[in-house]
N, C-alpha and C positions, 0 to 999 in steps of 0.2 A: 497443526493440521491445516493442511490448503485447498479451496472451494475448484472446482473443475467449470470454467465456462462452457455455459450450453443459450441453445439459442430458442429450448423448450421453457415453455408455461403452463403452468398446470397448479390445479387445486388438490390437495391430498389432504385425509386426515392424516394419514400417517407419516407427514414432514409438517415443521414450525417454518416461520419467514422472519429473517430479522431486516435491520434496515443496516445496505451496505456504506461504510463508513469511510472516508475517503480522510485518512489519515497515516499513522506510524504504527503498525504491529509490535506489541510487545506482552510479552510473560515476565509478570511479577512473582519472583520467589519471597516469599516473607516467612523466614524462620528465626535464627539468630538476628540475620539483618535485613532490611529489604534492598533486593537488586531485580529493577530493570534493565533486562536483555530484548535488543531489536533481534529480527529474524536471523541476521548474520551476529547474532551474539556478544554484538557490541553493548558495553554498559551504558545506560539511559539515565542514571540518575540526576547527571550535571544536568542537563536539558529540561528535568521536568522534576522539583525538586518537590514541588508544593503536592505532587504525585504522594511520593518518596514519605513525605510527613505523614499524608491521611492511609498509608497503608500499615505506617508506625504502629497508628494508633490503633488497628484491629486484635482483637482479643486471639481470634486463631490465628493456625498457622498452615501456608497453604500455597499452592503454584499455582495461579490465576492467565488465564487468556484474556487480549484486548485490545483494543486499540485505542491512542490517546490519538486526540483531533484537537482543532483550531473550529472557532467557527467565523464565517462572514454573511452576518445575518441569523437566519434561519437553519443554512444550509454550511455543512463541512466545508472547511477550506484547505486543501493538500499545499496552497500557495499560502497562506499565512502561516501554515504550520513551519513553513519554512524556516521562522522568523525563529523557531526554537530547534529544530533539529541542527543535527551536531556541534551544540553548545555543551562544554565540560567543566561548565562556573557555573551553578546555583547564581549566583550575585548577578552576573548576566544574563541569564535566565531570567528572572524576575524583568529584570530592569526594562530588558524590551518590550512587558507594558503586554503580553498576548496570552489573555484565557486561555487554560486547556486541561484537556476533560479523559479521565482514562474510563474507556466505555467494557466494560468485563462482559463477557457473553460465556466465558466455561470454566470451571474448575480441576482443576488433573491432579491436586494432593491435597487431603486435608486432614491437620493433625496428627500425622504420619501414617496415614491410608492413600493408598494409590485409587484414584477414582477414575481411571480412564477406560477401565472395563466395563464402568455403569452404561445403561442407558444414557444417553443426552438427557431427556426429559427428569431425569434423577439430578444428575449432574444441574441441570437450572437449579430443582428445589434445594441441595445443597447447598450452592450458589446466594441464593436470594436470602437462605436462613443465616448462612456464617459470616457473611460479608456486612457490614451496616455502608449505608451507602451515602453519602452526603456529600455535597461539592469537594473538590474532583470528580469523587468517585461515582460511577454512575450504573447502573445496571441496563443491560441490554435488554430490551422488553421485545418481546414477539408475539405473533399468532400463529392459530392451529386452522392448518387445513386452505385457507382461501389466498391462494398465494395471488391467482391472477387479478383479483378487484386489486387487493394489496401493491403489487405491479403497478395496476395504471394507476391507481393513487400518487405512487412512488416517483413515476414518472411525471407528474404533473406538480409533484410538490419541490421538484427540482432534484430529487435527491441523485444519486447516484445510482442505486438501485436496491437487489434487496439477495439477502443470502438466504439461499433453500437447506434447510436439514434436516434428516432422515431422522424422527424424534426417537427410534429404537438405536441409534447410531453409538456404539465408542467412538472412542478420541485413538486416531491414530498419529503419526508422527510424519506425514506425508500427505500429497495429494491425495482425493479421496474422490468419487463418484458421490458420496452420502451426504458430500454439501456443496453444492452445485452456486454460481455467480447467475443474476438476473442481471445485466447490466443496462441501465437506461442510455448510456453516454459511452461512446466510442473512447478508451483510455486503452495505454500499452506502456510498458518499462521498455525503454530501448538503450541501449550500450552507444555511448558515445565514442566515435573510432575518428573525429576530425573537427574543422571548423571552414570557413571561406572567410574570406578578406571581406569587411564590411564598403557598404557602398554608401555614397549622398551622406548626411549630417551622421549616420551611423557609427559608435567608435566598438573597439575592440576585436568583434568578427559580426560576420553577417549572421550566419544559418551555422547551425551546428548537422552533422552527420551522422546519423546515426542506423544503427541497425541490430540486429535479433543473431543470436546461435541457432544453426543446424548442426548438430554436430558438435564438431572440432570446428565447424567455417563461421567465420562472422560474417551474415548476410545485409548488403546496403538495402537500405529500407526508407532513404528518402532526406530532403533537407528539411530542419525548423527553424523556419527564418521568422517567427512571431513570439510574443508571450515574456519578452524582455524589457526590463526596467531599464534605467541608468545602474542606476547600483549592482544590477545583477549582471547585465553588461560586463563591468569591471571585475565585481569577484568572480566570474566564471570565467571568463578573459582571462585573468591572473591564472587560475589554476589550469585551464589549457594549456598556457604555455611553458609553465612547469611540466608539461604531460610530454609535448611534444616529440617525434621522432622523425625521423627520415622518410618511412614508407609506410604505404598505406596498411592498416589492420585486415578490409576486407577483403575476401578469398572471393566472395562471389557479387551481383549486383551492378555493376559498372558505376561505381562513385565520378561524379568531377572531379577532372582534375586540373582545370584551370581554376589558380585563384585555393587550391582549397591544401589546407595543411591536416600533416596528422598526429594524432596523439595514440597514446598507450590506453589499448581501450579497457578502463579501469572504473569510468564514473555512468553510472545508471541516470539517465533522465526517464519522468514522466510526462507521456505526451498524451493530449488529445487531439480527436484527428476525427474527421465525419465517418473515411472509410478505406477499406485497401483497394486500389485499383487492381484492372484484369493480371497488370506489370509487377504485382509484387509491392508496391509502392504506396505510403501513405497521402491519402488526398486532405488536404486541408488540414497541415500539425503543425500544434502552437503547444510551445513549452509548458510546463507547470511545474518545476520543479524538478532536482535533485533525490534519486533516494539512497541514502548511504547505508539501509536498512536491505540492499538488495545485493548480493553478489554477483557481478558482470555475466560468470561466464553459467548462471541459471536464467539466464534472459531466453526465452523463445518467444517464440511466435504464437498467440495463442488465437485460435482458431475455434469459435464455436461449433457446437454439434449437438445430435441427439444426447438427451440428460443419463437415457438406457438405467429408469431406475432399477433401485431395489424395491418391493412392495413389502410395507412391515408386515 
């Protein structure tokens, strides 16, 4: 199930607020065995093994919603998380030395009951009773009703922001109006479709290019010339140029094309970015990461608007 951005705030008894996690989506199946799958259904277990154990250990049996995170400091980190996504060695996992945390917020099977027709607020208590929770494993805590104090809290405590849901709500298997993205921080997945020739002491490329689907069209949405290490430099450098092709991916946008080469637009970046200009165009975007968890050609545009709830 996927949150709908809106650009409303509002207090309701009749939606919880969680705090939005800025990490890896994933559902844990634990039956015979336990298997984590990212949203494109890739298995998780290599990456996050110490997950994998503490979910061993629980007595039921169940399909679990979540998201595992990195933190840097106080606050989620989508860029240290990095340091463990698409690793398929437990051994290496470990080794790179980086806490992480799988944060459970819904339940959809338990003990071979399908629970996705309950209420939400059913689904927590479920949730909190069958689960035992102890590092890794974490439980999503929320409140009732006061979304906006919650909001500028949120906002001020760094976080990313906060997820609205309709507390009468099921689980469906799709975007949904019934849990709604508060976002404190300008973020977007965008399909990388190039790179430009880096300039001054810069090695590998400059700015990457990247842009959103309409359609069937890949639309140019801007360069990210920030937000790169050395090391990432190179391993991302390496894998563009495995990517590369002759012409350009996007249909619409007017990409540069001095200086700028193109790939197979196959790899999702996360950017932040202040804001879109009047052009279509993002102002001020710096990289944060890869997500291998996202499939290219579900990338849009997302554009906030009225929430248009439901009233329980």
């Amino acid at each position: 199930m996927l949150a709908t951005l809106t650009d409303e705030r509002f207090a309701d008894p009749g939606w919880i607020f969680e705090r939005k996690l800025d990490g890896e989506r994933c559902l844990a199946f634990g039956d015979e065995e336990v298997r984590l799958l990212s949203r494109n259904r890739r298995l998780l277990n290599g990456a996050y093994p110490e997950i994998v154990e503490a979910l061993e250990r629980q007595r039921a049996r169940f399909v679990l919603d979540g998201e595992i995170v990195a933190f840097a400091g106080r606050a989620t980190s989508f860029a240290r998380l990095q340091g463990r996504m698409g690793l398929d060695d437990p051994a290496r996992a470990r080794a790179t030395g980086i806490p992480v945390f799988y944060y459970v917020f819904d339940i959809l099977w338990l003990d071979g009951q399908d629970t996705t027709r309950l209420e939400l607020v059913d689904r927590k208590r479920l949730l909190e009773a069958a689960i035992t929770f102890a590092a890794p494993l974490r439980y999503t805590a929320h409140r009732v009703g006061d979304g906006e104090r919650f909001y500028r809290q949120a906002c001020r405590s760094g976080w990313e922001g906060l997820i609205a849901k309709r507390a009468a709500s099921p689980y469906v298997h799709r975007r949904s109006p019934d849990w709604l993205k508060f976002k404190c921080v300008a973020e977007q997945e965008l399909v990388v479709g190039g790179w430009t020739d880096p300039e001054g002491g810069r090695t590998d490329f400059g700015a990457l290019l990247v842009g959103y689907y309409d359609g069937a069209a890949l639309v140019y949405a801007g360069k990210v010339g920030t937000g790169y290490d050395e090391a990432t430099l190179r391993a991302l450098g390496a894998r563009l140029r495995r990517l590369a092709r002759p012409t350009s991916p996007f249909a619409r946008g007017n990409p540069p094309a001095a200086g700028a080469h193109w790939v197979e637009p196959v790899l999702v970046a996360e950017v932040g970015f202040s804001e879109w200009t009047s052009a279509g165009k993002l102002r001020h975007p710096r990289y944060l990461g890869l997500r291998p968890d996202k499939p290219a050609r579900e990338v849009v545009r997302e554009t906030p608007g009225p929430a248009r709830r439901r009233r329980p």
